[in-house]
N, C-alpha and C positions, 0 to 999 in steps of 0.2 A: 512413584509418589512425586506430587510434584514437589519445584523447590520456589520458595517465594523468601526475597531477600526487602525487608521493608525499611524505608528513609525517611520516614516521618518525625516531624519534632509533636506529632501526637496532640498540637495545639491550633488546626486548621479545620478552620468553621465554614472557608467559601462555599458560598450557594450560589448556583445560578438564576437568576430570577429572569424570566423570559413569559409573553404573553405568545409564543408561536410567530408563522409568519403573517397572521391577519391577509390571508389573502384576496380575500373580496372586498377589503376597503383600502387596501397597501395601495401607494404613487409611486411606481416604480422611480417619477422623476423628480418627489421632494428634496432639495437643497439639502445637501450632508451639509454636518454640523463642522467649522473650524478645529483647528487641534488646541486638543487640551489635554490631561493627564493620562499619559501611558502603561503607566501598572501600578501597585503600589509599591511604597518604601518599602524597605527594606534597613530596619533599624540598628542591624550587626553590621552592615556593610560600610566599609570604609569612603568617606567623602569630604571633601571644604565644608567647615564649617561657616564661612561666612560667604558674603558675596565676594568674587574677585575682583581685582580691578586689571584692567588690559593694559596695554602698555601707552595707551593714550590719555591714563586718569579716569579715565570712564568706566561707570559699572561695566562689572561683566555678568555671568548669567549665575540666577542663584542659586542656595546651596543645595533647595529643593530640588529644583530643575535639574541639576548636576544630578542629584542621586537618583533620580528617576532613569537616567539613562544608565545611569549607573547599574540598575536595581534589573536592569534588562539584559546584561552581559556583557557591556561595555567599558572597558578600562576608563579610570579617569584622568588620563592622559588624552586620549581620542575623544574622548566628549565635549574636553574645554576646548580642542584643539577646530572640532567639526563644528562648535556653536560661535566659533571665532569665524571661522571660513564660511559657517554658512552668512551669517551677518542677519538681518530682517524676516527671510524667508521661514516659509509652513515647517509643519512637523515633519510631515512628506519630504521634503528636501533635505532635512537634518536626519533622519533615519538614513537615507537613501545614500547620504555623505557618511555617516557612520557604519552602512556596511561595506560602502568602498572603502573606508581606512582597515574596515577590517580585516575585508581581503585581501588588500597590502599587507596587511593583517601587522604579525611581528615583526614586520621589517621596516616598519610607517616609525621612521623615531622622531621620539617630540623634546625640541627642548625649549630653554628658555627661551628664545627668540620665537615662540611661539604663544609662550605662554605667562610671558612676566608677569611679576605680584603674585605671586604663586610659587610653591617645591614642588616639583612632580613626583610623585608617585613612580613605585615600579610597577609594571605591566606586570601584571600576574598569572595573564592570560598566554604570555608566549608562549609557541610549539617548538622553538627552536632558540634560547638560550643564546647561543653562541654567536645568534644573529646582529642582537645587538653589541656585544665586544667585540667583535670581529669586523664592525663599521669603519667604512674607511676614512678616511679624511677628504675623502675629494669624488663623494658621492654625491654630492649636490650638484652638477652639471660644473666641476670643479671650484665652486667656492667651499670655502675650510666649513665644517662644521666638528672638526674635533675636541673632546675637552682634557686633551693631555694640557696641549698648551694656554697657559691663561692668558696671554697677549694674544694670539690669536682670537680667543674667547672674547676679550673685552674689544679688540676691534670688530669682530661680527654684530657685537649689541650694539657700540654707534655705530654701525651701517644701517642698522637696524631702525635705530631711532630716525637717522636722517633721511630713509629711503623716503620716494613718494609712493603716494598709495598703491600706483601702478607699477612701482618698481616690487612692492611686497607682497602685491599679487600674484607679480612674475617669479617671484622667488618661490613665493607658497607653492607653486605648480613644481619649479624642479624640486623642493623637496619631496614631491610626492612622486619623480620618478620623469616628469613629463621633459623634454629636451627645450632648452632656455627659448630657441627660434622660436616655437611654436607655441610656446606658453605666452611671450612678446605680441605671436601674432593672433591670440585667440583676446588680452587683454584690449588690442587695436578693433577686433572688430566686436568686442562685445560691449566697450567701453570699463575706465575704470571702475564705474560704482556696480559692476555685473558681482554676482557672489559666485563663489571658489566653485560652487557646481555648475553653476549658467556655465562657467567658463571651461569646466572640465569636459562637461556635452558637445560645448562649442570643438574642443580640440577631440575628440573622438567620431563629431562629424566629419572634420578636415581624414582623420586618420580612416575611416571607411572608403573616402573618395579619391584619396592618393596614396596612401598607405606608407608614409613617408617613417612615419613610428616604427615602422615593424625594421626599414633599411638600418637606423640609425642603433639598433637595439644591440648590435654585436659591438657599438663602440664603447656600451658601456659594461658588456660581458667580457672586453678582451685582457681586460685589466688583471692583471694575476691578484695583485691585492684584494681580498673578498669577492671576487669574482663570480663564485658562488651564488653568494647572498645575494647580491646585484639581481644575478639573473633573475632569482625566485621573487625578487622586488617588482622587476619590470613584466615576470609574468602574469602578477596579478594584476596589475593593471591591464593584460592584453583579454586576462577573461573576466574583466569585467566589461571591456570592450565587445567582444566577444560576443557576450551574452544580450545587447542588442543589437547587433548588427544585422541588415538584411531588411529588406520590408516585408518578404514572404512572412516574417514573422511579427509583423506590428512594426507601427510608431513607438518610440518612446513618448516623445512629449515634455512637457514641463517639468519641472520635479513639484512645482508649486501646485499640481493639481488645476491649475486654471483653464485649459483646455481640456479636464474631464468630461467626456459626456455620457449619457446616462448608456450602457452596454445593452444593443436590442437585446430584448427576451425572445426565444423562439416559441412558434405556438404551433401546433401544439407541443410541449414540454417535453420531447421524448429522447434527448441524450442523443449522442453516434450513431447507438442502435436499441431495438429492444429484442427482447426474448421470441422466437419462433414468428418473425416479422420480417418482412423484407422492406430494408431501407438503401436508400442511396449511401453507395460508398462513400466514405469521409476521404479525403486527401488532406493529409494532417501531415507536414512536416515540419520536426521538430528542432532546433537549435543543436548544436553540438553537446553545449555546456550542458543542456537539459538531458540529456541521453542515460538513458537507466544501463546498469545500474550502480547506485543505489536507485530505485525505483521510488517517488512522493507520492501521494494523495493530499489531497485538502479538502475541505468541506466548507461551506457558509450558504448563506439561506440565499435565494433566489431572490429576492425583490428588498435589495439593500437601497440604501442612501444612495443620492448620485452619486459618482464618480469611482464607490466604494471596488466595483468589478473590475474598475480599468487600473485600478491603483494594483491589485491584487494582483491581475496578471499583469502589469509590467515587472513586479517584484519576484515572481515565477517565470522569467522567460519567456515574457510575453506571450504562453499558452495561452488559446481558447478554451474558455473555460466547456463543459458539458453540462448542460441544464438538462435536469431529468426531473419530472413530479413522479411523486411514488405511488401516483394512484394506478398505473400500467405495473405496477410490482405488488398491489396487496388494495385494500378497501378503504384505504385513506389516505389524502391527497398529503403530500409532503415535497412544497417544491425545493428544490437545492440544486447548486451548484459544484462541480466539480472540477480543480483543474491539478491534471496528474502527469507524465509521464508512460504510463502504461499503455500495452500494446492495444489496437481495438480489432485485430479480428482472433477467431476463436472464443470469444466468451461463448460463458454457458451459463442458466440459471439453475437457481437452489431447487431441488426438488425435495417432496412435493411441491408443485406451483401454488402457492397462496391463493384463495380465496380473493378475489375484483370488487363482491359488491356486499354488501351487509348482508343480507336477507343471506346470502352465502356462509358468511365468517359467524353469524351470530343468527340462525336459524330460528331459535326460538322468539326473536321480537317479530317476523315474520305477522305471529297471529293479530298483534297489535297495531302494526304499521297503518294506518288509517291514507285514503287513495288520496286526500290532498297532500301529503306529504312526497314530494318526488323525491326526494333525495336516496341515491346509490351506493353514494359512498361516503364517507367521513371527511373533513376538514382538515387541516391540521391540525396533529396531535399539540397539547401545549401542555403547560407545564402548571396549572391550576386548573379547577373546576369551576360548577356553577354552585351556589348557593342554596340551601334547604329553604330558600323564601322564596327564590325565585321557580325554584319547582312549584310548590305550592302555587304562586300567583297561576301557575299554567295550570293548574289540575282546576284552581274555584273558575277559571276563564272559562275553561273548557268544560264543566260538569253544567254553569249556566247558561251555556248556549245550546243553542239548536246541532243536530246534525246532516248535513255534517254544519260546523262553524260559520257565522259571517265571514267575508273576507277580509276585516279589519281583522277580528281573531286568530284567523289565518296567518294573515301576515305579523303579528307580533308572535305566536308560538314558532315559525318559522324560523324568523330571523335570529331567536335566540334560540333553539335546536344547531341551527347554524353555527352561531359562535361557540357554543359551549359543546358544539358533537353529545348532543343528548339523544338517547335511545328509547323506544318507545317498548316499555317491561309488561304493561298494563294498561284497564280502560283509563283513557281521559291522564294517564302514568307516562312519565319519562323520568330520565336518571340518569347519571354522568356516564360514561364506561369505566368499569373497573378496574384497578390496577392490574389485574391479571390476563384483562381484554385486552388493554394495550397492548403489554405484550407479547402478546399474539400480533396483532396487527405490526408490530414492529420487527417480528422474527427474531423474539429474544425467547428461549426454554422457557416453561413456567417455572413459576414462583424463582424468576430471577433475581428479581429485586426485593423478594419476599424477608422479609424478619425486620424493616426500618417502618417507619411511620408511614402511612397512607399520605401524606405531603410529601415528603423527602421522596417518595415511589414516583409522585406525581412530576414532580420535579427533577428527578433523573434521568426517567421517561421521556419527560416531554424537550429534553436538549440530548437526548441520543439518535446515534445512524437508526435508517432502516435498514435493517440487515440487508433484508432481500436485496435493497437497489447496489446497495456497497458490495454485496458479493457478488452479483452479477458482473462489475468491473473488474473485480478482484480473481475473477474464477483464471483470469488469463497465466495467473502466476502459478497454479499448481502442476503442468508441466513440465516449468521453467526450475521449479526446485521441488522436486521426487523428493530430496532428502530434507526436507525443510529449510527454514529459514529463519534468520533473525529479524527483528522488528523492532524498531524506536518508534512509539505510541507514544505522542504529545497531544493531550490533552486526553483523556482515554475514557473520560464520562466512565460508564455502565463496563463498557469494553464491549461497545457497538464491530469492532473493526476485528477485534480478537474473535469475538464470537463466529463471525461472517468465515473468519481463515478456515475457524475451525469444522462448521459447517459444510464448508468446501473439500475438508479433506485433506488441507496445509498443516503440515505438524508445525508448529513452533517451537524451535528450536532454545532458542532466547524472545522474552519479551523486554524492552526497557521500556516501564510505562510512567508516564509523568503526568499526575493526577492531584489537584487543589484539594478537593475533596476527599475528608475523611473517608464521609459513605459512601460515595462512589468507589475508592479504593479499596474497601470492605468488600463490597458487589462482588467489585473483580475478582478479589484473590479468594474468595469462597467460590466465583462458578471454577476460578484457575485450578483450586486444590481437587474438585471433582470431577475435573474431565482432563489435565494435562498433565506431562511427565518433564516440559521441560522447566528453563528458570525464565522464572518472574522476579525483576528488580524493580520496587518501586519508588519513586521518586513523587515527595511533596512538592515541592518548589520550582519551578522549571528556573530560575532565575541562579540558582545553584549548579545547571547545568554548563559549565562552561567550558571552554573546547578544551582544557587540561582532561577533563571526567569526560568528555567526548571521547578523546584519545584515548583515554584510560581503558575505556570498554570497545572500541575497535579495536584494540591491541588485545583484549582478553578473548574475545569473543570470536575476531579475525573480519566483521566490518560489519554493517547493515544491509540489509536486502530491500529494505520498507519503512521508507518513512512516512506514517502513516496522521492525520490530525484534522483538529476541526475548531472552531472559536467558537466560545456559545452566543447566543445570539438577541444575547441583552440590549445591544443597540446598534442591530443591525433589522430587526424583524419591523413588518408594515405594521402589525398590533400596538408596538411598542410607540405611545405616542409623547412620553415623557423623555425620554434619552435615547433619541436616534444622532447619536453623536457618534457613526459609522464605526471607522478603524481608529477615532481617536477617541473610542468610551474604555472604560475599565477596563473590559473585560475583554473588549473585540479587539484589542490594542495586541492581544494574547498573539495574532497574528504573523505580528515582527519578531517576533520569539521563534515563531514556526520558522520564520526565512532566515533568519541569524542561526539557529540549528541545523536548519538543512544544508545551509552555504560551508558550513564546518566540519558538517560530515562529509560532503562532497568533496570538500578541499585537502581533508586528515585522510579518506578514502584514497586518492589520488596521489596523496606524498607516501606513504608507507608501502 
């Protein structure tokens, strides 16, 4: 029997609202939108209530702003600390700065000289307690930062006051670990007004090319006093380094996004490799820090906003992503992107092989299909239908014409058959596909989504994996783990990624699945109670996930095998013509969660 442990506060309505990825009128190269809100509040969560003020009298960042990052698993120590250092710069930049403090993680101490006109908070988030009492006094490239003594305290705030801009730049860096020379010589050539990350970039290029960092690092491990801490301070700084270094594996680039360019699309669409096809080997080598396991996946729609591809995989280890349409895996086309970790040779497909073309998958519209109609295959699946009017308008178009139609007829019954993936059931008759046709076409059991409304079906449907294509990547791991495995599902929709393991033949040992949706979470844990014996722990909130409860279940469980997710695709999709506001919409913002999750199980993975 299986075991399913549920987290919900029972009062979670999110829907995803997505019109698919409109792929016959999407611009791969439309202007992504500027940043703006990253998820929502979170009204229990501890925050400032008012604006700050900096130590210069000036506004500081508001009390919204604050909890939004806050709301994303960010202490509110690191978020005034990172919007202080970042200074003007995108949201891109300020994320980018808050997962580097994070993986300094608990060792990053913030105090007042960082953050005056404000009481900080305690870190809530530490893995390591002791880290901060055990701080030394002369961890800053040897200026005092202790608060035993108050005269030493109150002479570090007037230095503080009196420093010049580029003296508090250069301090900002050794507090983060960086060695005073090279903090000096990164402010010299990037100028004073550069912000704390232009400047951090600038000294991890010096440190790729001479590698002066890594000589100096034992001067500050020799130290018997916390010596320890020290080291695990300065190793996170080395993998974050680390993790772009090399060009085999990409530029990084800006943090501000402004040398994004739009990521060519391959055509035709067909991933690594496909199924019982002979393609040219991939030579794909992969970073250290990226190295499984724990083993990732990600998902996002193929024909995003500019820049949206290149942000993603520089925040992945600057993977190449795999562009695969699923119309090579089943009868409707579904492009997406993939960027994983996982091995590429020995896959294998789901068998049976799905059905390629309609007239296949759905035999009976066969009799009706009329010869101007060419279409083969399906569209993108999406997440609403057509309208009982506009059926209608097609049935009086077509009952008043000739046969076969004008071409003006032609081409307006076409173009919406197109968008709406309408079937032809009857004479001069079309009609949506059924919730139960989807999923078929999607390679979910039937009556998966069966017992919720024909909308909520429609809508769950139409923002889930295709099985087939996802277990074809996924087939690689059932070797690798005979006895099963755990899995951390973020985002888990329908339980597209579950189903696929299970199809394959991967017992799941543990799932932890972190799911917005009520119905969605319903889905899952009805297909989980009739086909699985392991545990299901579900989690509403992802935002509740923080690396304490990270820890918690590595520790119970003994680590993760699969981090598995996907954002929905509210505004990220070509159809979507109202809020293509990329990684900075509601919803797709869901993103940064993925990468602040996975850098914490990789980092709690690696320390225990």
């Amino acid at each position: 029997m299986a075991h399913c442990v549920g987290d919900s506060d029972g009062s979670d309505n999110f829907e995803w609202d997505s019109d698919g990825d409109g792929e016959e009128a999407a611009s791969f190269n439309a202007a992504g939108a500027s940043s703006s809100a990253m998820a929502s509040t979170n009204a229990d969560a501890p925050g400032p209530s008012t604006r700050v003020a900096n130590g210069n009298g000036k506004a500081g960042p508001s009390a919204s702003l604050v909890q939004k990052y806050m709301d994303m698993g960010f202490p509110e120590e690191i978020v005034l600390k990172a919007m202080k250092d970042n200074g003007d710069n995108g949201a891109d930049s300020l994320v980018e700065l808050l997962l580097t403090y994070q993986e300094l993680g608990n060792d990053l101490k913030v105090d007042n000289g960082f953050a005056s006109g404000c009481v900080p908070q305690n870190v809530d988030d530490s893995d390591d307690d002791d880290i901060l009492e055990n701080w030394d006094d002369e961890d800053a490239g040897g200026r005092s930062t202790g608060v035993a003594n108050s005269v030493d305290d109150s002479r570090d705030e007037d230095f503080l006051h009196e420093m010049s801009q580029t003296d508090e730049k250069v301090y900002s860096l050794v507090k983060m670990g960086f060695p005073e020379d090279e903090a000096a010589l990164a402010v010299t050539r990037c100028g004073q007004d550069a912000s704390i990350s232009v400047l951090v970039d600038s000294i991890y290029a010096s440190q790729t090319a001479g590698d002066v960092y890594c000589g100096n690092l034992s001067d500050y491990e020799d130290n018997s006093y916390g010596g320890r801490n020290k080291g695990r301070f300065m190793d996170g700084n080395k993998k974050r380094r680390k993790r772009y270094e090399g060009q085999a594996h990409g530029s990084r680039g800006p943090l501000d996004g402004s040398s994004d360019e739009p990521m060519p699309l391959p055509h035709p669409m067909v991933g690594f490799s496909l199924p019982h096809q002979c393609t040219m080997p991939v030579d794909r080598s992969l970073p250290s820090q990226a190295m499984g396991p724990p083993y990732f996946y990600y998902e996002n729609v193929a024909l995003a906003p500019k820049g949206v591809w290149t942000t993603i995989s520089r925040f992945l280890y600057d993977i190449q992503p795999e562009f695969v349409d699923s119309k090579y895996f089943c009868a409707a086309a579904r492009k997406r992107g993939y960027i994983h970790n996982l091995p590429l040779e020995n896959r294998s497909p789901l068998l049976p092989i799905p059905p390629k073309k309609i007239s296949e998958a759905f035999p009976h519209t066969k009799r009706w299909w009329p010869s101007w109609d060419p279409r083969r295959q399906f569209n993108c699946l999406q997440t609403c239908v057509s309208s009982a009017k506009l059926l209608e308008r097609i049935r009086v178009a077509l009952t008043n014409s000739s046969d076969p139609p004008p071409p003006r007829v032609q081409k307006f019954v076409l173009e919406e058959c197109r968008k709406w993936n309408l079937a032809w059931v009857g004479l001069n008759k079309v009609a949506p596909l059924e919730p139960d046709e989807m999923e078929f076409l999607l390679g979910f059991p039937k009556d998966h989504t069966r017992g919720i409304s024909r909308r909520e079906r429609y809508r769950s449907l139409g923002n889930s994996f295709q099985v087939d294509t996802v277990a074809y990547h996924l087939s690689v791991l059932k070797d690798m783990y005979p006895q099963g495995m755990n899995v951390l599902s973020l985002f888990s929709g329908i339980g597209g990624a579950e189903v696929a393991l299970h199809r394959l033949g991967i017992r799941m040992k543990t799932v932890i699945s972190v799911e917005k949706s009520e119905v969605n979470r319903t889905i899952l844990k009805s297909w989980w109670d009739q086909t699985q014996t392991g545990l299901l722990i579900e989690i509403s909130d992802v935002q509740t996930l923080t690396s304490e409860r990270i820890e918690a279940y590595v520790r119970r469980i003994g680590g993760f095998d699969l981090v598995i997710g996907g954002s929905p695709c509210n505004n990220l999709t070509g159809s979507n013509r109202y809020h293509r506001d990329g990684l900075e919409g509601e919803h797709s913002s869901l993103f940064y969660h993925y990468v602040r999750i996975l850098d914490s199980v990789k980092s709690i993975m690696e320390r225990l």
